[in-house]
N, C-alpha and C positions, 0 to 999 in steps of 0.2 A: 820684573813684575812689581805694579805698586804696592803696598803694604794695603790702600783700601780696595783691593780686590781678592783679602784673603777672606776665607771666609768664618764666622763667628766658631769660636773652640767651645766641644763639646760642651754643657755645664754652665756658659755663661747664656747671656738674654742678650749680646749684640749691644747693646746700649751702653755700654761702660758700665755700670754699676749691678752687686748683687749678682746672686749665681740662681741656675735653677731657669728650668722655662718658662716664658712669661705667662702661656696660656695657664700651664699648672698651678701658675700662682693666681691668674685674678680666678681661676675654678675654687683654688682654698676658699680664699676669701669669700663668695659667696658663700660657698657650704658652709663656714663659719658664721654669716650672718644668719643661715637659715638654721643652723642649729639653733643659735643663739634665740631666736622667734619660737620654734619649740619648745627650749625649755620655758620661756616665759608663758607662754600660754600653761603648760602644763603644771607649771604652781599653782597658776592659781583656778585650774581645773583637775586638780589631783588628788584632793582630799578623797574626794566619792569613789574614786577609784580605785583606793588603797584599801578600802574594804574587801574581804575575800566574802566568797559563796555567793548565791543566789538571790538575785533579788525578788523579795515577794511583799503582796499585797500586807498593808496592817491588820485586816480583816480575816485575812489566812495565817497570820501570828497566831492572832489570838484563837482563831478555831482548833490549830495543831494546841496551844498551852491550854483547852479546857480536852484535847484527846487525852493529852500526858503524853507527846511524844517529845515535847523539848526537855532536852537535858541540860544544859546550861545558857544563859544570855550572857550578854554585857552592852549596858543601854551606856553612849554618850550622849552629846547635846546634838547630834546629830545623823545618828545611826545606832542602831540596835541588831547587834550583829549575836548566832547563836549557832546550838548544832543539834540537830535531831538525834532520836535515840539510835538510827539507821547511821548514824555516823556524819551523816550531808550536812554541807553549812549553808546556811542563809543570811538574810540582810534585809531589813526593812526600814521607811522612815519613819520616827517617831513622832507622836500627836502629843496633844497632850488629854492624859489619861490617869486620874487617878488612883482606879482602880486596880493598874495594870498591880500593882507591887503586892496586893492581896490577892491575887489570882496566883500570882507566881510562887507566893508563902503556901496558898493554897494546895497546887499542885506538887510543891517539894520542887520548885524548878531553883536551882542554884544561880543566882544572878550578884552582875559585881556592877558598879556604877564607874565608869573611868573617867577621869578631869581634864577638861581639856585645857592642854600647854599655850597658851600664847607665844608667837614665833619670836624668836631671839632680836637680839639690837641690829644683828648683824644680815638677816635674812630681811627685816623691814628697810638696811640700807640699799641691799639687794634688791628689792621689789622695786625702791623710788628711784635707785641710779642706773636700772638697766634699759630704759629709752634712752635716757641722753645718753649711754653709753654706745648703742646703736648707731644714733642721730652723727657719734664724733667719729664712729667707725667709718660710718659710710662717708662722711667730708673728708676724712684723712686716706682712704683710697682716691675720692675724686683729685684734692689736690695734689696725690703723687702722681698722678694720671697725667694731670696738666703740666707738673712740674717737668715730667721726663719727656714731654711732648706726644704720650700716648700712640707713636706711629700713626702709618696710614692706616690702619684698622683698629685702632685702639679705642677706647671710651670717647676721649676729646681728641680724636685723631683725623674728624669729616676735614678739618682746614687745613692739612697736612698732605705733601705732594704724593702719589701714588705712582711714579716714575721708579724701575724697574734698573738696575743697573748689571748688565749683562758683562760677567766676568770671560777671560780668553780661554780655561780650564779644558773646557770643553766645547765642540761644537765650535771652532774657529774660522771664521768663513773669512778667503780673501778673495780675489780678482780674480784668480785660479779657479772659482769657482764661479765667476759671473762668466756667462760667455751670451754673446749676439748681441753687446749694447754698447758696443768699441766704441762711441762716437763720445756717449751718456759717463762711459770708466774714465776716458782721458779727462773729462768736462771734468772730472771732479778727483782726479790724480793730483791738482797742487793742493787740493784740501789736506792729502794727506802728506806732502812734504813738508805741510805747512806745521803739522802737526808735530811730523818727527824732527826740523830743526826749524824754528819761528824765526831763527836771525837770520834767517837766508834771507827774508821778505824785507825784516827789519834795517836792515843794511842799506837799502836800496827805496826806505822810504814806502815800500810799498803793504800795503794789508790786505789781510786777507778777507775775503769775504764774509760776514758776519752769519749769513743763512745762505742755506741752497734749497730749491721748492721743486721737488722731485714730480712731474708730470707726465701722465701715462694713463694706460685703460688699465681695467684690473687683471694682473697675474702678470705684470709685464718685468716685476722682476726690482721694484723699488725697497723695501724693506728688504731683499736681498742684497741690492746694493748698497744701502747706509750702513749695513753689518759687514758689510767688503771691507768700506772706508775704516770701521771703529779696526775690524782684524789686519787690517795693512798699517796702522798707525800704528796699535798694539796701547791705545789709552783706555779710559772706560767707558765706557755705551749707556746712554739714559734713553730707556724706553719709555713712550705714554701714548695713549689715544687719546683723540683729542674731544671725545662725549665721556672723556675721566677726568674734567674739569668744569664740567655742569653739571650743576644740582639746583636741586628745588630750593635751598637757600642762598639770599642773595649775598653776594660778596667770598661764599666759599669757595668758587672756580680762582678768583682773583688771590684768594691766599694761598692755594694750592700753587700758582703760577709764582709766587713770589717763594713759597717755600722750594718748589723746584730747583729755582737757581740757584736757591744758598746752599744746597745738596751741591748743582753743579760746580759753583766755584770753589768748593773744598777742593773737587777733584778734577779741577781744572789743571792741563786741557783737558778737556773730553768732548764728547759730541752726545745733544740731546736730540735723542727720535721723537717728533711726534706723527704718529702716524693719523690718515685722514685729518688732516688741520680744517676741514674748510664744515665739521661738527662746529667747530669754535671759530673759525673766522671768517664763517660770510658776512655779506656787503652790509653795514651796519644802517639800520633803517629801509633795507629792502622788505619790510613788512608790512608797509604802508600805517603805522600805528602801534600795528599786534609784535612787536619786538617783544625778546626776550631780555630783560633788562640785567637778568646774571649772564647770559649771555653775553651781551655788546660790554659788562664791567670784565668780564674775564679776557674779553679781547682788546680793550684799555691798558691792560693790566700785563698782556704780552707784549702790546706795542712797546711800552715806558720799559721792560725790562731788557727788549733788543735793542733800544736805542734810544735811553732816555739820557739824562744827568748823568747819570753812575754807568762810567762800561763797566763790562762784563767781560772782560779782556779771557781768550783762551775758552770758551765758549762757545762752539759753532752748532747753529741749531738746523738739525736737515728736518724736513719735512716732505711729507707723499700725500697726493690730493689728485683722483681723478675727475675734480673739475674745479679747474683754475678761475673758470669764469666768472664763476658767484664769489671769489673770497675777496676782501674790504680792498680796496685800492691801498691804502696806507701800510698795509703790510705788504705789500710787492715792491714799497717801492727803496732806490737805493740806499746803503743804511741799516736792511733790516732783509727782504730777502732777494738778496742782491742778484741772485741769480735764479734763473729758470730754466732746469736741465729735464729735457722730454726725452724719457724713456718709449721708447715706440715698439710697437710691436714687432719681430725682431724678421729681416728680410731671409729670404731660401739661404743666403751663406748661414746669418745667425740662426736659421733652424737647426741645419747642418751640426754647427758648434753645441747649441746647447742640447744637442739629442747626444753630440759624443760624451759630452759632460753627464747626461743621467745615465747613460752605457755603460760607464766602467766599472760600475758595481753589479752588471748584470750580466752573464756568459753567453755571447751570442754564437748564432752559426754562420758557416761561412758565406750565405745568401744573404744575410741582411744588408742593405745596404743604404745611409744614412741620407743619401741624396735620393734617392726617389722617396723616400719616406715624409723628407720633408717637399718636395715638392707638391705631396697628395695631402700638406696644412697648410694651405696659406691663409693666414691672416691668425694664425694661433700662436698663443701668448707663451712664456716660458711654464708657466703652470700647464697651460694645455699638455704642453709636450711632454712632462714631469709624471701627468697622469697617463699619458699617450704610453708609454713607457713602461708605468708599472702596472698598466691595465694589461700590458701584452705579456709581464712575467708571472702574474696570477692566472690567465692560459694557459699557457705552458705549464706552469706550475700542475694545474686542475688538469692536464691530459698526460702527466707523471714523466714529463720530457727534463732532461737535462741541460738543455739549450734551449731560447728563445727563437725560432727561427723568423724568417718573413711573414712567412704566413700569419702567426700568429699578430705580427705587427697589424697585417691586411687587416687584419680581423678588430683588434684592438681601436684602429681610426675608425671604420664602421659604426664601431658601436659607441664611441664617444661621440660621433659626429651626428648620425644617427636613430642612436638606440640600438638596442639586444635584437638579434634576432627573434624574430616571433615564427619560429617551423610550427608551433602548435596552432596556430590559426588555421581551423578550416576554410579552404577557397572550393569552390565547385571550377569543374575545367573550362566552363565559360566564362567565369572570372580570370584562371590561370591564363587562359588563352588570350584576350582582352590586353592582360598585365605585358604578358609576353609582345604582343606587336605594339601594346603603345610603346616599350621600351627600345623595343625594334627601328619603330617609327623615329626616336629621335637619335638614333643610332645611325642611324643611316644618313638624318639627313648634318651630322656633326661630318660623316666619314667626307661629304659632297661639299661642303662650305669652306672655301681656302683657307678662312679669316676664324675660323672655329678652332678651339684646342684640341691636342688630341685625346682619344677615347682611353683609359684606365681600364676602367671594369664597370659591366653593365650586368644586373642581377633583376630575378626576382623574387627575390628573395626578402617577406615584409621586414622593414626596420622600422620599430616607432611610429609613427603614423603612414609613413610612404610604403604603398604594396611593392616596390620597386624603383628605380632610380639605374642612370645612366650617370658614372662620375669620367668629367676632363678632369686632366691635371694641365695646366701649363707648364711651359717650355722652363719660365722665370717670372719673376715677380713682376708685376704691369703697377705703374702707378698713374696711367691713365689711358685711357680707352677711344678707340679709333672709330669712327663711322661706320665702315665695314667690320669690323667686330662686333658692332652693337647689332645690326642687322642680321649678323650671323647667327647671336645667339637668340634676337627676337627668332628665328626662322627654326635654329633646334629646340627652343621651350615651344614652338608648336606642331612638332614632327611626331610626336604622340596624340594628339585629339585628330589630323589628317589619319595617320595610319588606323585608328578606328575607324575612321568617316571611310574609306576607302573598306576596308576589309570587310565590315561587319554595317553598313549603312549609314543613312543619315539619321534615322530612330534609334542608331544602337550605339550613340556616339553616349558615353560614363561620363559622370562628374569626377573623373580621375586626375583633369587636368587641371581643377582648378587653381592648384598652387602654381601653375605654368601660367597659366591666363592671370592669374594676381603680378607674376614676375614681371608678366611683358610688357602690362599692362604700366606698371612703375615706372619701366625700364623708356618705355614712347611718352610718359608723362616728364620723366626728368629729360630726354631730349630735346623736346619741345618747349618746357618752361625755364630750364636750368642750365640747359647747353649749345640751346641759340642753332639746333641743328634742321628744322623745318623753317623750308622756305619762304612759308606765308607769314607766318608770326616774327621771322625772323628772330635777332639776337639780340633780344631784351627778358628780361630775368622775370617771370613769372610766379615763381614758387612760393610759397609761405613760407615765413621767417622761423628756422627752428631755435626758436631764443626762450629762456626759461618763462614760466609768468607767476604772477604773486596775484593771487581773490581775480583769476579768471583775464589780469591784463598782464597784453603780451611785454617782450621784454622790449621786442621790436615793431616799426611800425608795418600793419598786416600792409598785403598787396591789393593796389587799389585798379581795378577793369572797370570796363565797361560788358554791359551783354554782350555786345556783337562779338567784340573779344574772348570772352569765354567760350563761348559758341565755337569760333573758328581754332580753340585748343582743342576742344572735344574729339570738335572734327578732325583734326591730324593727329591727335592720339589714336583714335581711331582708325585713320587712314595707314599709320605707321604699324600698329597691332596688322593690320587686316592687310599689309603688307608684306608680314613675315610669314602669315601665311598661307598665302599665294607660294609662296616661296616654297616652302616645306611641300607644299603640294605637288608644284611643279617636280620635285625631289626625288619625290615619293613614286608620284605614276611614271618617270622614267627607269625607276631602278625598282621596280616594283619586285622582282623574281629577286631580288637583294634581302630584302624587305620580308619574305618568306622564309627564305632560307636562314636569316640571324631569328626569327619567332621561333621557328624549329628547335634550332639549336638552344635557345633558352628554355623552351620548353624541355627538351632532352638534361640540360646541365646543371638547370638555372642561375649559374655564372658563369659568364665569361670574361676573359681580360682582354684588352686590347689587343695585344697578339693573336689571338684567338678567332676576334674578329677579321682583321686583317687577312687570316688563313682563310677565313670562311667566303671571304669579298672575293680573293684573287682563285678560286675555286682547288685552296688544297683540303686534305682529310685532315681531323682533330687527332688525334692519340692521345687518352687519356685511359692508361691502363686502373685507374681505380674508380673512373666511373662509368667503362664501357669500353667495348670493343673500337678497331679502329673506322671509323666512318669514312665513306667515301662521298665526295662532296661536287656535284656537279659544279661546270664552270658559269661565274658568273655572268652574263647577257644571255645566255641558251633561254629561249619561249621557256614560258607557263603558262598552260592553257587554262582558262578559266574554270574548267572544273575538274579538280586536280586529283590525282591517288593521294593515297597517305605518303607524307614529308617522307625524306632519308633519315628520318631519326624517328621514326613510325609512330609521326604525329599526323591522325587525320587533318588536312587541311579545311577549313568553312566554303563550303561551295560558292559559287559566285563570285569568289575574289577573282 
């Protein structure tokens, strides 16, 4: 381990010089300035003060010396101080009065006159030299302030790097620890060979690359890997973000940047993090005017230090940016950050891995199991899962279990994915009943669609805003979508508003679908302008351009139609919506006694899992001993007559169906 990774001994300030902690010290120092202002005011507001007893009127002096209750004074040039015959002292200010001295002889009052001292040589040096003495105090804090370089938080410390250097002590994260970005670890494994012997590269003529520009969506797992690279290397780690080099004054981001690296080369090698680079280094003059001009100097001032005159030999700078697109061309380019390693969100193997990785600190049972768990995330980031995880052992925990089981998993993705269940929502059973066959409805028509995934679990059970919800999981990961799958799924996002329109009428069809009718609705728009899959329009790129924009213009240029063009999108969006569901329909009225009998049964359970269903399609009974006896389940194609007894699960059925 280096020597500059130990850390400061108790007693000292870190700085090399001087003992004692720094905070304790500059706290002295004010409180000594502020004493020091104290007492000066108090000299020369202290005389009147130094008088004891009560201060009273000159007019109520002189009425108590003509009662006879004053028993003795003592008048100076500026106070006349005495004591009643009651014993009380008082204090008045003196007039001038010549009479006073015959009253006093008068009444037999005892009075002494006292002379006032003029203050010594040494108290008027006092009075003249204790401003500038202040004035020298407060300049000889500031320039030890400066001298010592005041840290990053110091008095003169705004132009000073605030880059964090994370020692191996504690909390050492390697590779071991990174799991589902095997593509992203090797990318950046000779970073760290590089590290541990430089002359492997050097022999061979070859260098190492000066930056690595880590890209990814957020939680995918980057600042966990630049802390992989520092703990596999075993050098030192400079952390910083990169809106901790703008400020309101110009030119401080740029000396922060420059002090930075003279931190790093001491401790070179090492590796500097900044995390979010693209706070400080987007496209320079993508403002059309309204640039931030500490800004684009602080990104000058990065450029010139990754690859200006002077290398910085031993030096390698990673950075995380989840969006590449805006940051300055000049620093992507060779030289400076010579590589671009995309951390992706991680596919069902990398689920797999990084669920067994936050597992092992957690006691599971022997039902859990890591591959269906991840198959029912796709598209979630290493943080999803991290939270996935310890959302499912604060469960367990909260129902006093000593093990995690699946369940609690099931429960845990719901509710991140989701939201909390809401059991305290009142529904009325016309609502229930509604929820139940629209969930039905796309149940059904998921089980009849080849090209559809299969059925997980179907609830109605409200989560966050959905009174219910039908989830597939796939087989595996799809990184692109087929014709007949798209169809499929336009035909199950509308097996729920048919299954109302069917059951319950065409008046009685609920705006429950909307989030279905927005999906499908997407889903025949990006077909037809994005995927070249309608035959009228055929396979020309309609979409608008999702490119960033600056005061309202776009990055790219918009798409240019004509009416009749627009027109004939509409219309096969339309036509493709109003295709899927036909479809569902068609689904629906054939397996309609299908279609019953899963309403029932949600009605009876309000979840079921795909097995579940399955048992209920091919007409076996449920056995579920802790929420009911065991059910016997007619087989499915057997008639139902349109107006029906109460369900096998002694749910009245809605007449007419």
């Amino acid at each position: 381990m280096n020597d500059d990774n130990k850390q400061p001994a108790p007693g000292s300030d870190g700085n090399g010089g001087g003992g004692g902690n720094p905070w304790m010290k500059s706290l002295l120092i004010w409180v000594g300035i502020l004493l020091s202002l104290a007492l000066f005011v108090t000299m020369f507001d202290g005389r009147s003060s130094a008088a004891g007893g009560n201060a009273i009127q000159y007019s109520s002096f002189l009425d108590k010396v003509d009662e006879g209750t004053v028993k003795d004074v003592t008048i100076s040039r500026d106070v006349i101080t005495g004591t009643l015959s009651s014993g009380e002292k008082f204090r008045t200010a003196p007039v001038q009065d010549p009479t006073l001295i015959g009253k006093l002889r008068e009444k037999g009052v005892s009075f002494t006159a006292k002379a006032e001292e003029g203050p010594s040589i040494w108290m008027v040096l006092l009075y003249q030299s204790l401003p500038f003495l202040l004035f020298l105090g407060i300049a000889f804090f500031v320039l030890r302030q400066m001298q010592k370089g005041g840290g990053a938080n110091g008095a003169m410390g705004f132009g000073k790097s605030r880059a964090k250097m994370l020692t191996q002590k504690e909390g050492r994260v390697t590779f071991d620890d990174v799991a589902g970005i095997d593509e992203a670890r090797e990318e950046l494994q000779e970073v760290v060979e590089f590290l541990k012997d430089p002359t492997k590269f050097a022999r061979l003529g070859g260098k190492i690359p000066k930056g690595a520009l880590l890209v990814g969506s957020p939680g995918t797992g980057k600042t966990l890997l630049a802390r992989a690279i520092a703990g596999e290397a075993g050098v030192p780690f400079f952390t910083i973000s990169g809106s901790d080099f703008v400020e309101m004054f110009v030119g401080v981001g740029a000396s922060r940047v420059r002090d930075m690296f003279e931190q790093a080369k001491k401790s070179a090698p090492c590796i500097v993090f900044i995390d979010e680079i693209d706070a400080v280094g987007r496209h320079r003059g993508a403002g059309l005017g309204n640039g931030n001009d500490e800004r684009e100097q602080t990104l000058n001032q990065l450029l010139v230090e990754m690859d200006g005159f002077e290398a910085n030999e031993g030096i390698i700078i990673v950075a995380a940016t989840n969006r590449p697109d805006v940051l300055d061309p000049a620093l992507l380019r060779p030289g400076r950050f010579d590589r671009q390693v995309v951390v992706p969100r991680p596919d069902i193997e990398g689920r797999i891995k990084i669920l067994e990785v936050h597992m092992k600190k957690t006691p599971l049972a022997p039902d859990v199991d890591a591959r269906v768990i991840a198959r029912g995330t796709p598209g979630f980031s290493g943080a999803d899962l991290a939270n996935l995880v310890n959302e499912a052992a604060l469960m367990a925990a909260r129902k006093g279990k000593r093990l995690v089981a699946m369940s609690e998993f099931e429960e845990a993705k719901d509710k991140v994915m989701m939201g909390a269940e809401r059991r305290s929502m009142v529904m009325t059973e016309d609502e229930k009943r509604m929820t139940a066959y629209h969930e039905a409805g796309h149940a059904i028509v998921a089980l009849h669609e080849p090209a559809s995934d299969p059925i997980h679990k179907a609830t109605i059970i409200p989560r966050g805003r959905a009174l219910g919800m039908v989830m597939r999981l796939p087989e595996r990961d799809s990184y692109s979508y087929h014709r007949d799958k798209m169809y499929a799924n336009l035909a199950v996002s509308m097996g729920g508003r048919v299954a109302e329109e069917l059951i319950f009428g065409y008046d009685k069809v609920s705006s429950g679908a909307s989030g279905d009718i927005q999906y499908a609705t997407g889903l025949a728009r990006d077909m037809v302008t994005r995927w070249g899959m309608s035959d009228k329009v055929g396979p020309v790129e309609y979409a608008q351009p999702e490119g960033e924009s600056f005061l309202g213009y776009s990055a790219s240029q918009p798409v240019r139609m004509s009416n009749k063009m627009a027109e004939l999108i509409d219309a096969e969006i339309k036509s493709i919506v109003e295709g899927g569901l036909d479809r569902a329909r068609h689904v629906l009225t054939e397996h309609i006694d299908q279609l019953h009998l899963l309403a029932d049964a949600l009605l009876e359970y309000e979840t079921l899992s795909g097995d579940d269903i399955k048992k209920l399609i091919a007409g076996e009974g449920l056995d579920r001993e802790s929420q009911g006896p065991k059910v016997s389940i007619p087989k499915a194609g057997t008639s139902v007559p349109k107006t029906r007894r109460p369900g096998p699960f002694g749910n009245p059925a809605p007449a007419g169906a």
